[in-house]
N, C-alpha and C positions, 0 to 999 in steps of 0.2 A: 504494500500500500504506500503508494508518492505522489507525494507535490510534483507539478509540471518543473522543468529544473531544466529547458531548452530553449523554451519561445521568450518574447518578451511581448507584454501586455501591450497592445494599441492604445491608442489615446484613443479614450470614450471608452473602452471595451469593457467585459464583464469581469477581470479581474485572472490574477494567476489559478490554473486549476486543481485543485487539490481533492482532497475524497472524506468520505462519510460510511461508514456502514452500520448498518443495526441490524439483530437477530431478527428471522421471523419470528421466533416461539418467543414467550416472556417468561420470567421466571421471579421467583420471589424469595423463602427462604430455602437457605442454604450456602453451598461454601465453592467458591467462586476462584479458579487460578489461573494467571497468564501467563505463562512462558517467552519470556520477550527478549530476542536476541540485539536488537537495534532500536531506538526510539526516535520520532524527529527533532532533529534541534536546529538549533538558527535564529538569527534576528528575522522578526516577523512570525515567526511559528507557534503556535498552539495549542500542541495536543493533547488528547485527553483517552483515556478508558473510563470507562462510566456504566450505569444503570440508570436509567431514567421511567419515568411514570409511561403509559399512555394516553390516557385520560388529557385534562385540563392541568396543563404545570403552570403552578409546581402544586396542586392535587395530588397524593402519589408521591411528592417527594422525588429525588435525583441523590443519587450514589458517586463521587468520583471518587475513583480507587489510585488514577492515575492524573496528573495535570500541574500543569507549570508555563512558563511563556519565555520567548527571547531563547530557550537553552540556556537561560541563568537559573543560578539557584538550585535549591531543591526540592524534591516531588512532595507535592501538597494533596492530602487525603479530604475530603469536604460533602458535610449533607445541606441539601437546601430542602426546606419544607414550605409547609402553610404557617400562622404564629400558634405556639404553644408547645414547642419542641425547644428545650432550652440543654444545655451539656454539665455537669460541674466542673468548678476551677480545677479540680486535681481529678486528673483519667488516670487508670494505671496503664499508663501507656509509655514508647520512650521521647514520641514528637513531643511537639511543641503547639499547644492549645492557642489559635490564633482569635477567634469570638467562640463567648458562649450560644447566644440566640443564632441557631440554625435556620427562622425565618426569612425569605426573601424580603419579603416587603417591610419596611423600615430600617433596612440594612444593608441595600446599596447590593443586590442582590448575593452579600458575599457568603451566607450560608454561615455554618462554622465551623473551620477549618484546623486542621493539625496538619504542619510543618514538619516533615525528617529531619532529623538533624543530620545525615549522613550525604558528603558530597556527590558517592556514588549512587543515590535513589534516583537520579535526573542527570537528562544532559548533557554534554559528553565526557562526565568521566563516567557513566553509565554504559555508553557504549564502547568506551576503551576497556572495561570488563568483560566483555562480549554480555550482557545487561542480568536479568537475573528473574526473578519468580515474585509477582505479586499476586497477595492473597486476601479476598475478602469474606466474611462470614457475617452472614444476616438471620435474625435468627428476633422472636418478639422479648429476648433478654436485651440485646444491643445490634449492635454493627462494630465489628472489632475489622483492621487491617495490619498483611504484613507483609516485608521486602527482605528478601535475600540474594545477596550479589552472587554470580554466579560461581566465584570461588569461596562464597562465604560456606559457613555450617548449615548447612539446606535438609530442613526433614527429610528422612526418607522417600516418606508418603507422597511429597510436595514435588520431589524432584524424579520420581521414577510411576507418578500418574499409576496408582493401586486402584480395585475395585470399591475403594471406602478409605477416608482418612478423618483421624482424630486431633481435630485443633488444641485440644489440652495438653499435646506435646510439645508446642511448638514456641514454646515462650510468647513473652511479652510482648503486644503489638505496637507498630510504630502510632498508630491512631486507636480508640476506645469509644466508644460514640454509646455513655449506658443507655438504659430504657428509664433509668430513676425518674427524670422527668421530660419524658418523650415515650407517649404511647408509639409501636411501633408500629403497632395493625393500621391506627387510626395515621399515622401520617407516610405510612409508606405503604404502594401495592403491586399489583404484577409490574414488573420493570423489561422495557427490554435492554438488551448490551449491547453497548456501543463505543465504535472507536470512529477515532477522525483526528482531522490535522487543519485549526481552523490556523487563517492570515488577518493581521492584526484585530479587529475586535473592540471589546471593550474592556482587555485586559492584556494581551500584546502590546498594542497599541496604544491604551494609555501611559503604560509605562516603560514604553520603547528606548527614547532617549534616555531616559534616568539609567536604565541597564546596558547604558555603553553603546547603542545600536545606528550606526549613519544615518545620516538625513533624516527623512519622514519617513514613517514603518509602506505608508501608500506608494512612494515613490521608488523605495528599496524594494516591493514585493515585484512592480510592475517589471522595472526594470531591470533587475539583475539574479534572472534567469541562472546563473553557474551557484549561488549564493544559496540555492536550496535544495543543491546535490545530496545533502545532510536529511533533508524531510520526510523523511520515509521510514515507516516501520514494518519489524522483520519479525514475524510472531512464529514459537515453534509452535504454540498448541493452547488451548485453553480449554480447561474441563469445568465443568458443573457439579457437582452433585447433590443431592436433592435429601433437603434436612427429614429425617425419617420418626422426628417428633411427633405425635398426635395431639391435634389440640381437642381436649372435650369440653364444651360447653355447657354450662347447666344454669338454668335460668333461674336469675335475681341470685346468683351463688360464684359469677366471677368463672375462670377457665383456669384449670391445671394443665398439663402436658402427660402425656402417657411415650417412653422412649423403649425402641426396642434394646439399646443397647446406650449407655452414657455416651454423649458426643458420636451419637452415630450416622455416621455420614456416607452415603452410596452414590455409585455416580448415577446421573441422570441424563447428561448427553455426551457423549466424549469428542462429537461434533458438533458445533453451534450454525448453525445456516446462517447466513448472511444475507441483506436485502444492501445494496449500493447503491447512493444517490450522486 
């Protein structure tokens, strides 16, 4: 998956071309992996892995497991909801808790997001690792995420894709996201996954110059075509698998879980279908 990285943009024209894709099938809870050899970087570039609502967003809620701008920095993990999804100050997590209120609206749509502290989560010293394993787990306790560089200590489970794997091996995540005060039913639902590589934005591009990047992010995207040889992600594989929790309800009495086995996790598609826009 690549940015166009040959032509250069006409004057008036629609812009450099880059890509989009989302699953057909949506998926909700359960434990979510990408195997990613390359990611895009560059001044102007945007990428993201993500879960998103179908419905009315942000209805539903939005998942980034993956995202960052410019190739600066490092990979930032983030939920946007509806209001009354809030985080606390302290996640057992090892990021960096950047807002609590996970609402869009009256917060400049930034969600609330946790910062890796780690250079190689993003960008290119990500890709001079040959990149590594991001993990998400959705589940109506939380949303917890996690990154392992490709020569880090990588689960077994995580790195050799088993018929089932158990997140309580896997240490501490880089992001926490509890349920304490964020119902998880009520503000997140079928999602589908999705990857893409936007060009400047409202977050590229706001902060283009300030992160080192020439001229205008519109100018640089149109024009300099060799500049986004870099844009492009190299995915070996991404599995599902499908939380085997039972939720039973009973009415005016609140819902338990019935599990068939602790933390038990099966897969659900070991191939994700893709729809390309």
């Amino acid at each position: 998956m690549k940015t166009d990285a040959h032509r250069r943009v006409a004057p008036g024209g629609r812009g450099r071309d880059s890509v989009r894709i989302e699953s057909k099938d949506t998926f909700d809870n359960g434990i979510y992996i990408l195997d990613v050899l390359h990611m895009p970087t560059g001044c102007g570039t945007w990428p993201a892995f993500w879960t998103s609502t179908t419905g009315h967003w942000p209805e539903g809620g939005e998942i980034d497991i993956i995202e960052g701008v410019n190739g600066k920095g490092t990979n930032q993990g983030t939920l946007h909801t509806t209001p009354g999804c809030t985080m606390p100050q302290n996640m057992d997590a090892t990021g960096q808790l950047l807002k609590t209120d996970c609402a869009v609206h009256g917060n400049d749509n930034q969600g609330c997001g946790v910062k890796d502290k780690r250079s190689d989560s993003f960008g290119p010293a990500f890709n001079k690792d040959q990149g590594g394993w991001y993990a998400m787990q959705r589940s109506i306790s939380g949303i917890k995420m996690w990154f392992w560089p490709r020569d880090g200590q990588v689960p077994p489970d995580v790195k050799t894709g088993p018929a089932s794997v158990d997140p309580s091996k896997w240490g501490k995540p880089f992001a926490n996201f509890p349920s304490t005060h964020c119902d998880m039913r009520q503000h997140f639902g079928k999602h589908r996954i999705i990857l893409n590589i936007s060009l400047c934005g409202d977050w590229a591009g706001v902060v283009y110059n300030q992160q080192g990047c020439p001229g205008t992010c519109a100018t640089h995207v149109d024009n300099d075509p060799a500049a986004f040889r870099e844009a492009y992600w190299k995915i070996r594989g991404l599995r599902v698998y499908a939380d085997n929790a039972r939720e039973l309800d009973y009415e005016g009495d609140g819902f338990e879980l019935e599990y068939e086995g602790e933390n038990d996790y099966s897969v659900n598609d070991e191939v994700v279908y893709f729809d390309e826009y």
